[in-house]
ROVOGU-325727 format. One record per residue (C-alpha): residue in one letter; residue number from 1; x, y, z. Coordinates in steps of 0.001 Angstrom, whole numbers, plus 500000, padded with zeros to 6 digits. Layout:
<site type="A" seq="NUM" X="X" Y="Y" Z="Z"/>
...
This chain:
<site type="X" seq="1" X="796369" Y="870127" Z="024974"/>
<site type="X" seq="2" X="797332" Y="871142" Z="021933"/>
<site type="X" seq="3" X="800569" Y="873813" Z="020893"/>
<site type="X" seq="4" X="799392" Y="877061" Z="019302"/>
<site type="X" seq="5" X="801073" Y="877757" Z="015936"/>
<site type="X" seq="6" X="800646" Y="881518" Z="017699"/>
<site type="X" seq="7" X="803509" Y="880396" Z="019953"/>
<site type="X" seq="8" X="806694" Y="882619" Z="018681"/>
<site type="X" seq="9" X="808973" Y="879546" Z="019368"/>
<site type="X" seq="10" X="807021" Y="877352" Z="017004"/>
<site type="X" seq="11" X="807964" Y="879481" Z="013687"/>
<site type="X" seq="12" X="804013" Y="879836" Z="012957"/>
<site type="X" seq="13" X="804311" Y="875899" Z="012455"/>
<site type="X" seq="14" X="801757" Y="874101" Z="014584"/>
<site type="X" seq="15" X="802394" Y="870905" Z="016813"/>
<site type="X" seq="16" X="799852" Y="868196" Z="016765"/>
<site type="X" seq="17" X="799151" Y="868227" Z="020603"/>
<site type="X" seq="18" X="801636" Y="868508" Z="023978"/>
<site type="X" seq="19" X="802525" Y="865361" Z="025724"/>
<site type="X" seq="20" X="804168" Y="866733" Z="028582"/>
<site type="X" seq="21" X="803336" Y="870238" Z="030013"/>
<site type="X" seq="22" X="806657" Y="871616" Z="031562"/>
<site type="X" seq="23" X="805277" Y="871523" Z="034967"/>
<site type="X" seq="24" X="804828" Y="867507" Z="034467"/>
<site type="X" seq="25" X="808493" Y="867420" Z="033526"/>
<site type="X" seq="26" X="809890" Y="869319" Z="036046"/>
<site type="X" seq="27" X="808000" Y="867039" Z="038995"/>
<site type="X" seq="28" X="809034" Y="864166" Z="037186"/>
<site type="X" seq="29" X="812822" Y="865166" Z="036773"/>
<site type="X" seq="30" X="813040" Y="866109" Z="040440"/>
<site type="X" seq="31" X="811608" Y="862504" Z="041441"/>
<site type="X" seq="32" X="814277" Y="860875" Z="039236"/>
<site type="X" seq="33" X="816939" Y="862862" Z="040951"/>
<site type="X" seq="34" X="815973" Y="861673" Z="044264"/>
<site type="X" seq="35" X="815778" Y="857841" Z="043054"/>
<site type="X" seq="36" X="819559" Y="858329" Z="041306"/>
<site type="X" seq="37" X="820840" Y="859992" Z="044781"/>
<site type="X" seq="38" X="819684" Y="857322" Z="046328"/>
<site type="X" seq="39" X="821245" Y="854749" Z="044058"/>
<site type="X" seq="40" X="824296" Y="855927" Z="044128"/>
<site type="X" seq="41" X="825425" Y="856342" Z="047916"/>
<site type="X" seq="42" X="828935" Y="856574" Z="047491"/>
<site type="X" seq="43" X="832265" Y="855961" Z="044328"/>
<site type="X" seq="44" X="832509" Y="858717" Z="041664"/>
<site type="X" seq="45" X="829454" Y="859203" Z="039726"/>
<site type="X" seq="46" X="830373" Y="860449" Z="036128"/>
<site type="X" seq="47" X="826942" Y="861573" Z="034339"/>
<site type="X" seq="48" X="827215" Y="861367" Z="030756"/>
<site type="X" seq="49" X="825001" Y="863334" Z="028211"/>
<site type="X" seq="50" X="823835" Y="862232" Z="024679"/>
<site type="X" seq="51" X="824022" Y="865335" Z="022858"/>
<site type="X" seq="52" X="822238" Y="867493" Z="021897"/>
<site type="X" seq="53" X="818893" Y="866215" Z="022511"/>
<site type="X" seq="54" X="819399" Y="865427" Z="026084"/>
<site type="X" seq="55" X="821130" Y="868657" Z="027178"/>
<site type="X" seq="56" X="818146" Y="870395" Z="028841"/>
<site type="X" seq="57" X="817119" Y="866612" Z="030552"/>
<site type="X" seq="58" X="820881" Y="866537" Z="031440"/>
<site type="X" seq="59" X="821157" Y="870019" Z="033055"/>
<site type="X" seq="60" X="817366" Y="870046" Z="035269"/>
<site type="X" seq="61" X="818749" Y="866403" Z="036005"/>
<site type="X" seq="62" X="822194" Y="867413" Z="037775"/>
<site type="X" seq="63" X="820775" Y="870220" Z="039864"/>
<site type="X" seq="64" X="817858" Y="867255" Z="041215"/>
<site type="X" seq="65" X="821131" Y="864771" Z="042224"/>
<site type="X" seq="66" X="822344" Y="865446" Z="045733"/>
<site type="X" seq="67" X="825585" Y="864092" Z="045619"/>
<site type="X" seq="68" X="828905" Y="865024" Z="043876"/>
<site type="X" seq="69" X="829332" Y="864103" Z="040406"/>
<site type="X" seq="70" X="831313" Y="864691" Z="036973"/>
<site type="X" seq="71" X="829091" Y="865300" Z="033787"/>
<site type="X" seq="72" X="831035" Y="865282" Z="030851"/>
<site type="X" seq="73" X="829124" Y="864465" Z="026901"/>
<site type="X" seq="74" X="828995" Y="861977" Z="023623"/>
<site type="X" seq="75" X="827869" Y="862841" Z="020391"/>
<site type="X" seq="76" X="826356" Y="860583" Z="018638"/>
<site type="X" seq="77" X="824397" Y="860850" Z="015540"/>
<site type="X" seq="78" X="821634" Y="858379" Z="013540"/>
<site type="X" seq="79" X="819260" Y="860736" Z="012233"/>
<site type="X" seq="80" X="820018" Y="863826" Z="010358"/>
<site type="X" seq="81" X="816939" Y="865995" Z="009621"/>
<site type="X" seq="82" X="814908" Y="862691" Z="008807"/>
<site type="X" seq="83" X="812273" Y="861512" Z="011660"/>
<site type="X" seq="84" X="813387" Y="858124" Z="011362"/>
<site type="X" seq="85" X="817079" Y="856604" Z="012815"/>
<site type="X" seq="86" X="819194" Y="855664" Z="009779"/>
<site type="X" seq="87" X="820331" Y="853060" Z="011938"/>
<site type="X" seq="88" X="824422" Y="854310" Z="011145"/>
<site type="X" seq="89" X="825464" Y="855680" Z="014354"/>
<site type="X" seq="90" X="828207" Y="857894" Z="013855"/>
<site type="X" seq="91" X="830337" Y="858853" Z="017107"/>
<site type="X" seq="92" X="831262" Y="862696" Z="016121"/>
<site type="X" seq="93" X="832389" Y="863462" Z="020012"/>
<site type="X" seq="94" X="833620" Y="861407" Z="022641"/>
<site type="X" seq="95" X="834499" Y="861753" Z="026212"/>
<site type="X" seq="96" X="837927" Y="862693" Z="027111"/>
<site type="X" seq="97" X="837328" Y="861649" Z="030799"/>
<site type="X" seq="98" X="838729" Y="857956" Z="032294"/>
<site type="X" seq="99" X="835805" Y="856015" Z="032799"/>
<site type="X" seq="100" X="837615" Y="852675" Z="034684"/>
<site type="X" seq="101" X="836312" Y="852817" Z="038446"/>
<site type="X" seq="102" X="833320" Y="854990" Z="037925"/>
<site type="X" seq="103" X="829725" Y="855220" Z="038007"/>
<site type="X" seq="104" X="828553" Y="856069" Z="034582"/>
<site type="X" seq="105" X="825070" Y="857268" Z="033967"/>
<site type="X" seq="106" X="824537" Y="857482" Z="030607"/>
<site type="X" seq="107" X="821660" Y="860342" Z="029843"/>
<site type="X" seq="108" X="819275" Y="860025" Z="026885"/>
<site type="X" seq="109" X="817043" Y="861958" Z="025959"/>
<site type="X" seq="110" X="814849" Y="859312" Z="023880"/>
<site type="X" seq="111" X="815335" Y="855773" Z="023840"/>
<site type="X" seq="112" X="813659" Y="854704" Z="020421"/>
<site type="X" seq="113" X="815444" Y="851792" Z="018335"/>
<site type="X" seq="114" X="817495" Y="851452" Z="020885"/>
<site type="X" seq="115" X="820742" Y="851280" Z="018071"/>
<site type="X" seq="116" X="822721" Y="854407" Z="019448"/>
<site type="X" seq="117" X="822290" Y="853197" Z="022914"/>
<site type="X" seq="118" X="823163" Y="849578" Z="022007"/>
<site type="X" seq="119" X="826860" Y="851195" Z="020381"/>
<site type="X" seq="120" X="827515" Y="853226" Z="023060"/>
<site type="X" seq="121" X="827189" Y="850662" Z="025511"/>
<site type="X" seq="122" X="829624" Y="848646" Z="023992"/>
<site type="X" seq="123" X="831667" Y="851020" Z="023759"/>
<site type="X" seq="124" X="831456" Y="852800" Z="027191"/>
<site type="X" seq="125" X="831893" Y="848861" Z="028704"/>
<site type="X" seq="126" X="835509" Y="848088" Z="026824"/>
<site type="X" seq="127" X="836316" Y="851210" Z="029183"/>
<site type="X" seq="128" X="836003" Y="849316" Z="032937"/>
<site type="X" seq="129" X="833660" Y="851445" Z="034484"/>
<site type="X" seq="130" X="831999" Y="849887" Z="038432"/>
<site type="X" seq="131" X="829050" Y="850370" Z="036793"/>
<site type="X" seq="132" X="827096" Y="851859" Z="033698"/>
<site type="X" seq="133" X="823432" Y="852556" Z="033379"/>
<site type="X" seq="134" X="821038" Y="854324" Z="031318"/>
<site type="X" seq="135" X="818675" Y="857202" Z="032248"/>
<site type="X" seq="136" X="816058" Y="858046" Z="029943"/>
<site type="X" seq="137" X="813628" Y="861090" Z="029833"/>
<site type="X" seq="138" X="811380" Y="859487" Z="027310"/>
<site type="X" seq="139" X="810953" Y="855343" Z="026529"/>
<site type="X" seq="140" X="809229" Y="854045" Z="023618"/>
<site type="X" seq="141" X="809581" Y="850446" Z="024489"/>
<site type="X" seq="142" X="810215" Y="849647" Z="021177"/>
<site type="X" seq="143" X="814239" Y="849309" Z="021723"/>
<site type="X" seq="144" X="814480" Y="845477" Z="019825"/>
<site type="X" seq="145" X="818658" Y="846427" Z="019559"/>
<site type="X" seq="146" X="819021" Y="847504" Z="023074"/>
<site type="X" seq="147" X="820402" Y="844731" Z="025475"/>
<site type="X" seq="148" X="820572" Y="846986" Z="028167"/>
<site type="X" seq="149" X="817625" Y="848017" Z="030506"/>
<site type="X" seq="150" X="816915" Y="851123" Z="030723"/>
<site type="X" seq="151" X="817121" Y="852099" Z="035196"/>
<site type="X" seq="152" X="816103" Y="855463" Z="035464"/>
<site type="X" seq="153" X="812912" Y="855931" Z="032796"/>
<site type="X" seq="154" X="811372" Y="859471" Z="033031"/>
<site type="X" seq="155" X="808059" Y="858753" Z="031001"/>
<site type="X" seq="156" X="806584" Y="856090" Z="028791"/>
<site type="X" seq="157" X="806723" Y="857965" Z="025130"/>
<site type="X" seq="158" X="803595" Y="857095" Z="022986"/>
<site type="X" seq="159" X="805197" Y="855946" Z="019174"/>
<site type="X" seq="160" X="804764" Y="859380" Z="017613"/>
<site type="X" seq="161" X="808114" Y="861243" Z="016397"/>
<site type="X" seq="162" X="808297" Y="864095" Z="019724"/>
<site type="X" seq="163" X="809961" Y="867430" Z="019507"/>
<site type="X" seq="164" X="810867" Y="869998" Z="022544"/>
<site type="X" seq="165" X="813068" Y="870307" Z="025465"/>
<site type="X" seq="166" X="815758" Y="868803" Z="023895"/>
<site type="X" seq="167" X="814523" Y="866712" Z="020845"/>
<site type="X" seq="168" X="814317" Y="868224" Z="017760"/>
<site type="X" seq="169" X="813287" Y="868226" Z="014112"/>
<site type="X" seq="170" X="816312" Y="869061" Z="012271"/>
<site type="X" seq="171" X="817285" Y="871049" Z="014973"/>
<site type="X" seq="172" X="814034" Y="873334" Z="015078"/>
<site type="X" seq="173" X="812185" Y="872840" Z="018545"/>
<site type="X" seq="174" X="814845" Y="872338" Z="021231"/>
<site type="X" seq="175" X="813918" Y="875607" Z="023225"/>
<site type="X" seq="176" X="810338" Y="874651" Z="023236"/>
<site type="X" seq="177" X="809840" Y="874000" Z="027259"/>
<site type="X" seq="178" X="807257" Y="871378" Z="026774"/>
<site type="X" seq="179" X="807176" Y="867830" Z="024967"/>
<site type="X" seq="180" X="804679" Y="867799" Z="021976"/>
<site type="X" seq="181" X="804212" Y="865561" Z="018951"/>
<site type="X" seq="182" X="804708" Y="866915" Z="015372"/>
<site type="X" seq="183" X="802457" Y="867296" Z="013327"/>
């Protein structure tokens, strides 16, 4: 399927072709809501949100977990308006919330190089959390710097640089309710 440069989000620029429909999304964030319920029967769960890009992910994700949680955000940057990581991740925000004792989900919304991920794991671990694990809407399996698996992986990501529902192109495409490769 491809995205119509017709489509008033899209700035008359054309995408190359839709990956995920925003129907397959949805079905697929309300399954991983049920499997993180599920893995997290009781402690504080304290759901943490790599912004910006995973902000929509992050928001769907919370309403799908039946349990009570925390969210609170990082900010985290490696990319600029290029389509390739820089590999420099720069910390611009981070949590003001204790993290010793808790759950922490970590939410992504693209695990790529796997650098960010790699930082902030090191980082989020010098803090004495129960536990800390990643959930991911998309997963390149190309991550050679992450260390970490990845529990909760919302779809395999072909290698193409993706825009929509949360990822962006120097921060055009966010709104977009779909996943689509640019062009």
């Amino acid at each position: 399927m491809t995205a119509s440069a017709a489509d008033p989000r899209l700035k008359g620029r054309a995408l190359k072709r839709v990956a995920l429909s925003e129907e397959t999304i949805a079905a697929r964030v309300r399954e991983l809501g049920r499997e993180i319920t599920a893995s997290y029967p009781d402690g504080d769960l304290l759901v943490l949100g790599l912004l910006k890009g995973s902000f929509i992910f992050l928001a769907d994700l919370v309403r799908q977990i039946e349990r009570p949680l925390h969210v609170d955000f990082l900010v985290a940057s490696s990319y600029g308006d290029a389509t390739v990581s820089s590999g420099m991740v720069r910390l611009v925000y981070d949590p003001e919330t204790d993290l010793a004792g808790k759950h922490i989900l970590l939410v992504e919304d693209i695990v790529d190089s796997g650098r960010t991920l790699q930082r902030l794991m090191t980082l989020l671990n010098e803090r004495n959390p129960r536990s800390i694990e990643i959930c991911a809407l998309l997963h390149k399996h190309i991550a050679t710097e992450l260390h970490h698996p990845t529990r909760f992986i919302g779809f395999d990501a072909p290698n193409e640089f993706l825009v929509g529902y949360g990822l962006d192109h120097a921060e055009d495409f966010r709104h977009v309710p779909y996943v689509a490769s640019l062009q």
